[in-house]
C-alpha positions as CSV (number, residue, x, y, z in Angstrom):
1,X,0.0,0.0,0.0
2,X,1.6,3.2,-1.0
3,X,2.3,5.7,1.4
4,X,0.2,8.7,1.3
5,X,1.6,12.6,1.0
6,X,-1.0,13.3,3.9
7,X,-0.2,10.6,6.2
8,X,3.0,11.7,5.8
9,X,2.6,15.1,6.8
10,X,0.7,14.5,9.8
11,X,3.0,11.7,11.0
12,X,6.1,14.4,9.8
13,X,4.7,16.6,12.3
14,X,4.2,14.2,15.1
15,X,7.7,13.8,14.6
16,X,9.0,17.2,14.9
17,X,6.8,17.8,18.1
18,X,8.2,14.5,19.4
19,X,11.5,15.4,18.6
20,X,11.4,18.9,19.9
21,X,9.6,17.5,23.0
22,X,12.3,15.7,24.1
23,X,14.8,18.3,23.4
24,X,13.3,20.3,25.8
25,X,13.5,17.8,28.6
26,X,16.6,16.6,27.7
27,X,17.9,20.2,28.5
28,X,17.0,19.3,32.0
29,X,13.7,20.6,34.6
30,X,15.3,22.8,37.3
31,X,14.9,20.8,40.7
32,X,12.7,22.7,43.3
33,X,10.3,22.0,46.2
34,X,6.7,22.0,45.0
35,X,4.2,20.1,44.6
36,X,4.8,17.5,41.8
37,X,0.9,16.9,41.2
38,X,0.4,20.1,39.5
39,X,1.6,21.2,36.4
40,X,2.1,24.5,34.7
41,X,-0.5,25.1,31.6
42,X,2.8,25.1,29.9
43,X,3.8,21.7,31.2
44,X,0.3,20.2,30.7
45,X,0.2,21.7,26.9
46,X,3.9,20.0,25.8
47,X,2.8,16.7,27.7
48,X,0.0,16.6,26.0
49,X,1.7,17.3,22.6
50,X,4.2,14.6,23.4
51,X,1.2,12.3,24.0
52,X,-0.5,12.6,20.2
53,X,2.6,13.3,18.7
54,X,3.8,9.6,19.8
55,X,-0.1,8.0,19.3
56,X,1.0,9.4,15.9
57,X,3.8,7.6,15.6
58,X,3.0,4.4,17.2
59,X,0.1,4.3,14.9
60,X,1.6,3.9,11.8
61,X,1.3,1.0,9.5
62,X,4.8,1.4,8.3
63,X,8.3,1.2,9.9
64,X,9.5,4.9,10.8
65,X,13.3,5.2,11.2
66,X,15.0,8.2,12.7
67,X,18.6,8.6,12.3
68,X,21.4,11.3,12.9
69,X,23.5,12.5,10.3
70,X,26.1,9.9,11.5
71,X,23.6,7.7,10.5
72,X,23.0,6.1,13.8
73,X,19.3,5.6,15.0
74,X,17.6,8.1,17.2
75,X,13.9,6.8,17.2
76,X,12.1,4.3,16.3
77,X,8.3,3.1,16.3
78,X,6.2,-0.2,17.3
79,X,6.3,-1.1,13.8
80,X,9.9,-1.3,13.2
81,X,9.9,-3.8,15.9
82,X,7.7,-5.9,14.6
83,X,8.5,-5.6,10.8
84,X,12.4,-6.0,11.7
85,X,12.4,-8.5,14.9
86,X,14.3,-6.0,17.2
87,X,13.6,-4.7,20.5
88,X,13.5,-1.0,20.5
89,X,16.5,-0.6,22.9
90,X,18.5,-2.7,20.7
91,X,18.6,-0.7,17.7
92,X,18.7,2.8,18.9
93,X,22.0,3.9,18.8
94,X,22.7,1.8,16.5
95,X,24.1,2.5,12.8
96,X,20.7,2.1,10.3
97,X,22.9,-0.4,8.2
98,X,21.7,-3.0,11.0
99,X,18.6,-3.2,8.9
100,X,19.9,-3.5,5.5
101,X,21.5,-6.7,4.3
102,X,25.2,-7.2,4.2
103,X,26.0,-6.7,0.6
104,X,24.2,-3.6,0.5
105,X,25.5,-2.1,3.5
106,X,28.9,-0.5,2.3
107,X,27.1,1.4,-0.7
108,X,24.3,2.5,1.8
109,X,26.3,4.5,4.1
110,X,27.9,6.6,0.4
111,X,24.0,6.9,-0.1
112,X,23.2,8.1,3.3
113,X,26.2,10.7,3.7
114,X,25.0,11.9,0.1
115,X,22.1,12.1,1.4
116,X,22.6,14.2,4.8
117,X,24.9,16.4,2.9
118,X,21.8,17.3,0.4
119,X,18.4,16.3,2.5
120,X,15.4,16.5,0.2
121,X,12.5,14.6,0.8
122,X,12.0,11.3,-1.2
123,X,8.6,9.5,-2.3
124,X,8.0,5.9,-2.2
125,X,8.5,3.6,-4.9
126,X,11.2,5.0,-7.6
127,X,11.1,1.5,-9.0
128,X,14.8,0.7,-6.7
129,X,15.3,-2.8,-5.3
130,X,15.8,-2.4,-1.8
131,X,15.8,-4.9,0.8
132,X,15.3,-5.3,4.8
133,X,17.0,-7.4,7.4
134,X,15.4,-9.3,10.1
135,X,17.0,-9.8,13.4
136,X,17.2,-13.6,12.7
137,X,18.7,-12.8,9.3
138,X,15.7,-13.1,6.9
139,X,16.1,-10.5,4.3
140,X,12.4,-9.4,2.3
141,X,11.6,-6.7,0.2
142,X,10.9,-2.9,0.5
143,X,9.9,0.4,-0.3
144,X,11.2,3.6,1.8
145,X,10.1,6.5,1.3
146,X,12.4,9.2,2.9
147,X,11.9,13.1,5.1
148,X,14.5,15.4,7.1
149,X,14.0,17.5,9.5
150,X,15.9,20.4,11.0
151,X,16.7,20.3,15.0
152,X,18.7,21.9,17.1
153,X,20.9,19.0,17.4
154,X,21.0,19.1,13.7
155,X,19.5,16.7,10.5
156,X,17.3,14.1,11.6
157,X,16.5,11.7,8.8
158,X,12.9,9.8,8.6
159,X,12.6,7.0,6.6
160,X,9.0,5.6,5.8
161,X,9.2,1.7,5.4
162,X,7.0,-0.4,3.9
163,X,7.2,-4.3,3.6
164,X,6.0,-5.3,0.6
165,X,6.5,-9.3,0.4
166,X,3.0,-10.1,-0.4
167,X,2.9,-7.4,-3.7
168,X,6.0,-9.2,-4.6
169,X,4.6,-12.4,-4.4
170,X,1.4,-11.2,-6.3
171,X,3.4,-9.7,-9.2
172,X,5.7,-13.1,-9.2
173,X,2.8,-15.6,-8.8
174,X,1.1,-13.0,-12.0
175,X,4.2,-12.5,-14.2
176,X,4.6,-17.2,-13.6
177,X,0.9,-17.7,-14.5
178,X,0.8,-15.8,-17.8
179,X,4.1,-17.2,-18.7
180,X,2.7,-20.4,-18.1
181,X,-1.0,-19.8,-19.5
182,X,1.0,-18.7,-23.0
183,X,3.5,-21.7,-23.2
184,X,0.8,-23.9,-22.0
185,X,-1.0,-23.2,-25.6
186,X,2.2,-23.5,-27.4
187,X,2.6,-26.8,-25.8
188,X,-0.5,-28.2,-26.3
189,X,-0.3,-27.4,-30.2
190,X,3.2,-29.0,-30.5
191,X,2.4,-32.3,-28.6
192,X,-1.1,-32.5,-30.9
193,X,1.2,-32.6,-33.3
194,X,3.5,-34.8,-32.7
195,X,1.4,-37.1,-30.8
196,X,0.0,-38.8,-33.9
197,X,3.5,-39.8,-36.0
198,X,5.0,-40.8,-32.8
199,X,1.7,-43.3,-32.0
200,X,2.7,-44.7,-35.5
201,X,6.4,-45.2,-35.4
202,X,6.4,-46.6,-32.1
203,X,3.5,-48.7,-33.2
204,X,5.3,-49.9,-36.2
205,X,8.5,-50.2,-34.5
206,X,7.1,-52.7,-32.5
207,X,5.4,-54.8,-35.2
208,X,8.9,-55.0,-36.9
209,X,10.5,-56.4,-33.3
210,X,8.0,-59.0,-33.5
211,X,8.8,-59.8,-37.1
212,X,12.2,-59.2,-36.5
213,X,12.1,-62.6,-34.1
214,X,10.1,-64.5,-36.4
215,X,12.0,-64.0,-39.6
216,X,15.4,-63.6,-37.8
217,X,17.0,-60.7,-38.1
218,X,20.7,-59.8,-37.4
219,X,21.0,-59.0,-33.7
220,X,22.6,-55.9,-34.9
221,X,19.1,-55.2,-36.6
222,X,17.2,-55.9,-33.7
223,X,19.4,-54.0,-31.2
224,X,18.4,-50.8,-33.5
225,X,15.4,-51.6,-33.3
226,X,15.5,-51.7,-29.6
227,X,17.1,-48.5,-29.5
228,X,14.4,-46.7,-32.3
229,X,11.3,-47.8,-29.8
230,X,13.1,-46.8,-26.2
231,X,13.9,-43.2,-27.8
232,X,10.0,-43.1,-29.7
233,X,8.6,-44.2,-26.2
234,X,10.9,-41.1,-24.6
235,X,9.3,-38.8,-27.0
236,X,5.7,-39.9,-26.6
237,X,6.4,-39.8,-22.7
238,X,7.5,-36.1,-23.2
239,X,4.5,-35.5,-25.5
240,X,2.3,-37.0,-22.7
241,X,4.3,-34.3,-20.3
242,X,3.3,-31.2,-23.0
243,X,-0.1,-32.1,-22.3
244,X,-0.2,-32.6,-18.9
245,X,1.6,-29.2,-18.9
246,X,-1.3,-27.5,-21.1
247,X,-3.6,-29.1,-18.8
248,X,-6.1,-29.5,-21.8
249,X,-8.7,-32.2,-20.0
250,X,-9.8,-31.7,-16.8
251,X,-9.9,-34.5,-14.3
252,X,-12.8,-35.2,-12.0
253,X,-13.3,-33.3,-8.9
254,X,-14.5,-34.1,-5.6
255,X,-14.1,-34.6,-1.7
256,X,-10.4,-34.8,-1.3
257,X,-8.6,-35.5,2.1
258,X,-4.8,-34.9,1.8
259,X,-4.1,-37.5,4.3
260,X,-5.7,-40.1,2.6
261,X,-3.7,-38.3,-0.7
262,X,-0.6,-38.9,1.3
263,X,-0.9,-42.5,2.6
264,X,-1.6,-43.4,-1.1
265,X,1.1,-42.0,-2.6
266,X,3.5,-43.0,0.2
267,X,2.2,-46.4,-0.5
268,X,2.9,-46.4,-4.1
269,X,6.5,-44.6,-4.0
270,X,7.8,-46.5,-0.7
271,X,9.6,-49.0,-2.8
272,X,11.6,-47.0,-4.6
273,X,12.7,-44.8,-1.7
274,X,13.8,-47.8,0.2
275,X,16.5,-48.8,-2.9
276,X,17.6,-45.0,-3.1
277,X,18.3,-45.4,1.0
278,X,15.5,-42.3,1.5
279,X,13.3,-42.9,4.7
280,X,9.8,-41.4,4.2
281,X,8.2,-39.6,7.5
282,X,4.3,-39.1,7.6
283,X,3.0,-36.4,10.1
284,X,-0.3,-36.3,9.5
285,X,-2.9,-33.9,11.0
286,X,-5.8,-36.0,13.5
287,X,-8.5,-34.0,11.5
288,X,-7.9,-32.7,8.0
289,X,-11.6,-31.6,6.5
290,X,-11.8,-32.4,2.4
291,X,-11.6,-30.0,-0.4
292,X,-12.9,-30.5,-3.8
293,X,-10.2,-30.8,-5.9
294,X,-8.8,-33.7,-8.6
295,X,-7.6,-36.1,-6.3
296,X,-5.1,-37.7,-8.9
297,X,-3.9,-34.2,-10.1
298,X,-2.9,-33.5,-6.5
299,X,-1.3,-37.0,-6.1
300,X,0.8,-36.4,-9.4
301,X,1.8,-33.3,-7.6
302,X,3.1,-35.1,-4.7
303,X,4.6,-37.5,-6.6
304,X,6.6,-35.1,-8.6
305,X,7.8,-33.7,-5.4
306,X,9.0,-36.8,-3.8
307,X,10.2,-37.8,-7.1
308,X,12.8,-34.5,-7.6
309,X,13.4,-34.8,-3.4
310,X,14.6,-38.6,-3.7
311,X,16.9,-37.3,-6.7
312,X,18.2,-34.5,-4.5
313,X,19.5,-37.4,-2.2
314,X,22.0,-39.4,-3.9
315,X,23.5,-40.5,-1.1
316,X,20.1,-41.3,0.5
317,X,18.7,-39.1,3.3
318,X,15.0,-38.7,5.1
319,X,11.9,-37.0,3.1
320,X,9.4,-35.7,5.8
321,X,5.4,-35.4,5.1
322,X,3.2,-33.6,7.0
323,X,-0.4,-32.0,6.4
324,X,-2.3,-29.2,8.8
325,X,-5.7,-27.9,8.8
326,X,-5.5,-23.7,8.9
327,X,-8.1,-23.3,10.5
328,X,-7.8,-19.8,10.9
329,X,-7.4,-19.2,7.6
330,X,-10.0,-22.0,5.9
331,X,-7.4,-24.0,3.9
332,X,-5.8,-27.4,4.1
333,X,-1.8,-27.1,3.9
334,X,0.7,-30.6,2.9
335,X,4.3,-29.6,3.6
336,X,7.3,-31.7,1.7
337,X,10.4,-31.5,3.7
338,X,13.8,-33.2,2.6
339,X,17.8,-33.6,3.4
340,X,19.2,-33.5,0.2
341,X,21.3,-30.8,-1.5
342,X,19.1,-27.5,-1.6
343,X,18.6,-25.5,-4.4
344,X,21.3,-22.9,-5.0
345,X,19.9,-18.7,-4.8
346,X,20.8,-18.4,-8.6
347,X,18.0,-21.0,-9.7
348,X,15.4,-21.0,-7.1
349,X,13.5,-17.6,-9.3
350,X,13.6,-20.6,-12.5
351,X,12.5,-24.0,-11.0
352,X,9.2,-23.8,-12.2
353,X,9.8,-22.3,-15.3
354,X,8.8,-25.1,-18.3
355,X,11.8,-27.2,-19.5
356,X,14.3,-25.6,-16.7
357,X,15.9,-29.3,-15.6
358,X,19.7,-29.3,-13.8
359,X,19.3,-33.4,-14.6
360,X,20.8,-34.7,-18.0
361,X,17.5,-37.2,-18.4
362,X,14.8,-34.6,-16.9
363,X,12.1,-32.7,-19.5
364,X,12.3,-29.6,-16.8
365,X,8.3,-30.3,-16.8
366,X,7.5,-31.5,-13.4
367,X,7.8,-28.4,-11.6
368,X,5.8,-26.6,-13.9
369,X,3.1,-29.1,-14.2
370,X,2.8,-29.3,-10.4
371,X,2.7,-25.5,-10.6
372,X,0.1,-25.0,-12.8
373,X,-1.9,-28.1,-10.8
374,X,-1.8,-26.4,-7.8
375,X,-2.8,-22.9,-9.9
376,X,-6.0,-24.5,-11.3
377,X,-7.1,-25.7,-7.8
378,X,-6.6,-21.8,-6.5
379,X,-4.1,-23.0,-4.4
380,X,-0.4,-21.5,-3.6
381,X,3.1,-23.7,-4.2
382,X,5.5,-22.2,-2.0
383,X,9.7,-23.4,-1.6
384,X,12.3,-22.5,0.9
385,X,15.7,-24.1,0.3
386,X,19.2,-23.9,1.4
387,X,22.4,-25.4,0.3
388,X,23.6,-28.4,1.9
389,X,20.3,-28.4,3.9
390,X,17.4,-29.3,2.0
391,X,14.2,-28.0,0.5
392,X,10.8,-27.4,2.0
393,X,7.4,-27.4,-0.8
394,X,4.2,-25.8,1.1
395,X,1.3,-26.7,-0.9
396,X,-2.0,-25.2,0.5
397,X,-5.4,-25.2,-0.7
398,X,-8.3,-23.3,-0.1
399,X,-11.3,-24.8,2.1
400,X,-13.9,-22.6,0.4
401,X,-15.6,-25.0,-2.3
402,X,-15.6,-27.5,0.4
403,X,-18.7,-29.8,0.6
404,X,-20.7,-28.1,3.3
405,X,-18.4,-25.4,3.6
């Protein structure tokens, strides 16, 4: 939400009362004996100006940051504590680079003395990439919109800050679905028409193995044949993937528990996870209401997932299931959680981009596919990875369309 030029003003001018409020105690109350109960009309009008002029402040939906022109933070609100993890003692004092993330820190402070040497104010949202830090390290997204004003003690510099993770998110989850909704078309015309020839050649491929036996062919002969059929099966398989991709036919809906979604696919992937020397976990909720969704579209999604985590593990490691019923917020919620490698910074923003594959036998489909599954059930695919410490897929799904619901 952008930050508006009178909410700004007001809140500038809570500030400058606040500020000038407690220059004037700071300068110190001469100490006499009278009765501390009553106040001057004086006294009673700056306490009561300190009073709205910090209801102001701690008002505010955004972070306000107040810094000295050595950069080192003079004030801050109930916001910033929130938005940034800190205690209020903690930071002030401190230099504002404590909120800003490591790499950006250095060309910060030639920004900030620019700035102090120049003050003018600045609006939010001049199209710069700027970034917070969290107390426990999380870096996310903002906007900071910046104001000075003029004390005795010299420039104070306000910054305005607004998180604004969830736009991001929007405009990502926006910019992936029309990529998607375009190559999905292109796909589906391709593997139309490809579809067909392949159905023949494999078809007749297989008719010559067969005659191939009976008349006796070479083995040489036959071994090319072998070869002909495995790579026209690959093709059809990657056809098959185009489509799935497009998501041209609709399966049928109804009452879908993902427990019971879980335990099946569990079931059916179990072997193969004991020869790759993963252990499968299930942690699953005492009371998970349905949903209506495709309950084999949702089961292809888990499968893809447990299919890329057992690959992340070559070495073998644990994959960890668990579901959760979000109450609160009216949606069902099936986490994937493994050991393997991670996903390196560079690639997470392309993993579910269509053919993106780091594996020399992949189609860089699965991703996407589960992507777009999760998309036309109005549902959100979420990852959090590190390197050399596994990956985490969210998938959650809304409760609204639920029988009853």
């Amino acid at each position: 939400m952008a930050f508006s030029l009178a909410a700004g003003f007001v809140l500038a001018i809570a500030i400058v009362a606040l500020l000038v409020a407690r220059r004037r105690r700071a300068r110190g109350v001469p100490i006499v004996a009278r009765d501390l109960t009553t106040r001057t009309p004086a006294e009673e009008s700056l306490r009561r100006s300190e009073a709205t002029s910090r209801a102001f402040l701690e008002s505010a939906s955004e972070s306000i940051v107040i810094a000295d022109a050595t950069g080192r933070i003079v004030l801050v609100n109930a916001r910033t504590e929130t938005m940034f993890g800190y205690a209020r003692a903690e930071l002030l004092g401190q230099p504002v680079e404590v909120l800003i993330p490591a790499p950006l820190r250095e060309r910060h402070v030639a920004h900030r003395a620019t700035y102090m040497a120049a003050p003018r104010i600045r609006s939010m949202g001049r199209g710069l990439d700027l970034a917070g830090l969290k107390k426990d390290g999380t870096e996310f997204p903002v906007e900071v919109s910046l104001s000075y004003v003029e004390t005795d003690e010299g420039i104070r510099a306000i910054a305005f800050v607004t998180d604004i993770s969830e736009r991001v998110a929007f405009q990502r989850a926006a910019r992936q679905a029309d990529k998607l909704a375009a190559l999905g078309t292109l796909s589906a015309g391709i593997a139309h028409e490809i579809n067909n020839p392949i159905g023949i050649i494999t078809s007749r491929v297989e008719v010559m193995m067969l005659e191939a036996e009976e008349v006796g062919l070479p083995a040489e002969v036959r071994k090319d044949l072998e070869v002909i059929l495995r790579h026209a099966r690959r093709v059809a398989r990657i056809t098959q993937g185009l489509l799935s991709f497009a998501r041209q036919s609709a399966g049928t809906r109804g009452p879908v528990n993902l427990n019971q979604v879980a335990e099946e696919i569990v079931q059916l992937a179990r072997k193969d996870m004991s020869r790759a020397r993963v252990e499968v976990t299930l942690k699953l909720a005492e009371t998970m209401p349905t949903f209506v969704a495709d309950a084999n579209a949702i089961g292809q999604v888990l499968l893809n997932l447990l299919t890329n985590a057992r690959g992340a593990m070559p070495e073998g490691g644990e994959i960890t299931i668990e579901t959760s019923h979000l109450a609160a917020a009216r949606s069902a919620r099936l986490t994937v959680r493994d050991t393997g490698v991670g996903i390196p910074p560079e690639i997470m923003p392309k993993i579910f981009d269509p053919f993106f594959t780091t594996k020399s036998e992949g189609t860089g489909l699965g991703l996407s596919i589960s992507h777009g599954i999760v998309q036309d059930h109005h549902g959100t695919l979420d990852v959090r990875s590190e390197v050399g410490r596994g990956s985490t897929f969210t998938l959650t799904f809304p409760l609204d369309t639920a029988p009853g619901a």
